[in-house]
C-alpha positions in Angstrom: 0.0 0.0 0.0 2.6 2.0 0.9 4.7 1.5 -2.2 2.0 3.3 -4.2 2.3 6.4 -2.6 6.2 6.5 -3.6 5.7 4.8 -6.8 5.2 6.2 -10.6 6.8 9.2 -12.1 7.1 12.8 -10.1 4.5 15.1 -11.5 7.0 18.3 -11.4 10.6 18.9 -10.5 11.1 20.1 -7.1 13.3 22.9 -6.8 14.8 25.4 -4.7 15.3 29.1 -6.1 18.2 30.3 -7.1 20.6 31.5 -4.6 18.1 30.3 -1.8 18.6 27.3 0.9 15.8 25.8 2.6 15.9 24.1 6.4 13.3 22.0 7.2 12.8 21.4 11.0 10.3 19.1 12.6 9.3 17.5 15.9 11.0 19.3 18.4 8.5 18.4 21.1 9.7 20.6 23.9 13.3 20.5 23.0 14.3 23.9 23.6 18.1 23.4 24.3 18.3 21.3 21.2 16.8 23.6 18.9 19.2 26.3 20.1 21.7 23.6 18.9 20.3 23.1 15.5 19.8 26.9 15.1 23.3 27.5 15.8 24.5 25.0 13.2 22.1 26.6 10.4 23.4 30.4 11.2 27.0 28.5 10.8 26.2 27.0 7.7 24.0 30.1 6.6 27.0 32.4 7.5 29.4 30.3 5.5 28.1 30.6 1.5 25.4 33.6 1.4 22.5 32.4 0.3 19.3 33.7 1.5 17.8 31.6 3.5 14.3 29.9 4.5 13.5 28.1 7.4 10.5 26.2 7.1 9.0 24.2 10.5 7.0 21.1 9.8 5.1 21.0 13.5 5.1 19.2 16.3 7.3 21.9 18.3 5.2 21.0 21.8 4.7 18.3 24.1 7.1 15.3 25.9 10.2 17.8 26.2 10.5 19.9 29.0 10.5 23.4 27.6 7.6 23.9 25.1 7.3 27.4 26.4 10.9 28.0 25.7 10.5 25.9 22.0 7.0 28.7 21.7 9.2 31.6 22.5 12.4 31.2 20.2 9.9 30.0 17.3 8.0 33.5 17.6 11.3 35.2 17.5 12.1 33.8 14.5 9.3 34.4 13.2 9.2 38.4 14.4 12.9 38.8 12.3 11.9 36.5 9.2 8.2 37.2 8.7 9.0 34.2 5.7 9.5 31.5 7.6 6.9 29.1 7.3 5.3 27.3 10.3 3.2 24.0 9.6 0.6 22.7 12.5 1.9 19.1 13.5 -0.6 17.2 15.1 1.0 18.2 18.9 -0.6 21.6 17.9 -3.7 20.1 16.9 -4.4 18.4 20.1 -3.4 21.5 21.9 -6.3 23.4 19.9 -8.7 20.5 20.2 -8.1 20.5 24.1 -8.9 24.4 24.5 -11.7 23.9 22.1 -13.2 20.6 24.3 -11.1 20.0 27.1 -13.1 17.3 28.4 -13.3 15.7 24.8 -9.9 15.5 24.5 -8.3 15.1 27.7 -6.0 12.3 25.6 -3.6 15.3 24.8 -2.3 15.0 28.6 -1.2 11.7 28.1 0.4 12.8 24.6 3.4 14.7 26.6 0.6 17.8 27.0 1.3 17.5 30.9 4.7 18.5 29.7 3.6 21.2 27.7 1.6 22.2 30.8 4.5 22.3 33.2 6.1 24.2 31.2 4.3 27.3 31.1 3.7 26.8 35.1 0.8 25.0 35.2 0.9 22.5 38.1 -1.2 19.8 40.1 -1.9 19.0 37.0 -2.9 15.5 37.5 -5.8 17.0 40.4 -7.3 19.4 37.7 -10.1 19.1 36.0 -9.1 19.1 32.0 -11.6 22.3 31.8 -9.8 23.9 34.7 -6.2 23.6 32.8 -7.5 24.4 29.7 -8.9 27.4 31.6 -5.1 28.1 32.6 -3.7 27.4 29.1 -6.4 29.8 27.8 -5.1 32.0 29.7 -1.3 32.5 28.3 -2.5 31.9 24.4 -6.3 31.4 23.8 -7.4 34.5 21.2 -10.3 35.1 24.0 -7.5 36.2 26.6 -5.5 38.1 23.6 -8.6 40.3 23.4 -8.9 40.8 27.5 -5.6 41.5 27.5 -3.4 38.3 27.9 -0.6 36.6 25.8 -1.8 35.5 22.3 1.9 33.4 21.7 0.9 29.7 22.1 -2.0 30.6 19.8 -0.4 33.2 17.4 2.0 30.4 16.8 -0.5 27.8 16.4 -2.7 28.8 14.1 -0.8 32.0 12.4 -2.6 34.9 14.4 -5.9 35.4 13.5 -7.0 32.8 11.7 -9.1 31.1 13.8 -8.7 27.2 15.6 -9.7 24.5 12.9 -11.8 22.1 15.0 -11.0 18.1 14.6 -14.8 17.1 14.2 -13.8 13.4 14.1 -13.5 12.7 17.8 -16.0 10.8 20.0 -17.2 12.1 23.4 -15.9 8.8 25.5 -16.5 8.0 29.4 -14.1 9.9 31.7 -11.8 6.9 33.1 -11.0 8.8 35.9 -14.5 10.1 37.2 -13.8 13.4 36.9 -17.0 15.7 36.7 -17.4 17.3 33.5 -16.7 21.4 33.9 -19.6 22.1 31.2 
């Protein structure tokens, strides 16, 4: 099955511009310290022939590593000083998204590495919470409803590109809470 995705002639020559280098990055899950690494080795190598450069990131930047906050952070930064760099949702981003949008629907994300992503922006007790009261919390440092009262629009900016608003995964199935928490809605 596989084999017919990757079989057959290539419709069109892939191609990068002239005088342009790409550097694709993906799944970074929390790794902040790594991707400082990797970010140091593409300004070497970008530093070394000239050529305009493009970073492109291919998603999953959140969750299991211990600094998804500090991953959030240097991602809008780069994005601030190259407004061109392209950002992809992974599907770590997804389930963050799906979690504010149902928190109770898709309190799976926490056992994804979303705990981790949690921790990291200071959210604690996690594990005693109801999912509605940390995605309350979450809502709080990213969610566009805060950004207009005031708060932090960076987990969501980054997310979802700004203003465009959170695609909902319509897919998903309502499914008993194994825990026994009480629903927050």
């Amino acid at each position: 099955m596989i084999g017919k995705l990757f079989s057959g002639k290539p419709s069109a020559a892939a191609a990068t511009p002239e005088g342009e280098r790409l550097y694709a990055v993906g799944d970074i899950h929390g790794c902040a310290a790594l991707l400082d690494v990797l970010l140091e080795k593409i300004n070497a190598d970008d530093a070394a022939d000239g050529k305009k450069r493009r970073l492109i990131f291919l998603g999953d930047y959140v969750d299991r590593g211990g600094d998804s906050k500090g991953v959030i952070d240097r991602l809008m930064a780069i994005r601030a000083r190259e407004p061109e760099t392209i950002f992809l949702k992974g599907n770590h981003e997804q389930a963050v998204l799906d979690f504010l949008d149902d928190p109770n629907l898709n309190e799976d994300w926490l056992h994804w590495g979303g705990d981790k992503t949690l921790e990291s922006y200071g959210i604690g007790g996690i594990w005693q919470k109801s999912p509605g009261a940390l995605a309350e919390a979450l809502a709080g440092l990213g969610d566009p409803r805060a950004a207009r009262a005031g708060g932090a629009p960076r987990l969501h900016d980054l997310l979802c590109g700004g203003d465009r608003p959170a695609r909902r995964s319509h897919d998903r199935r309502r499914r008993p809470d194994p825990v026994g928490r009480r629903p927050d809605r």
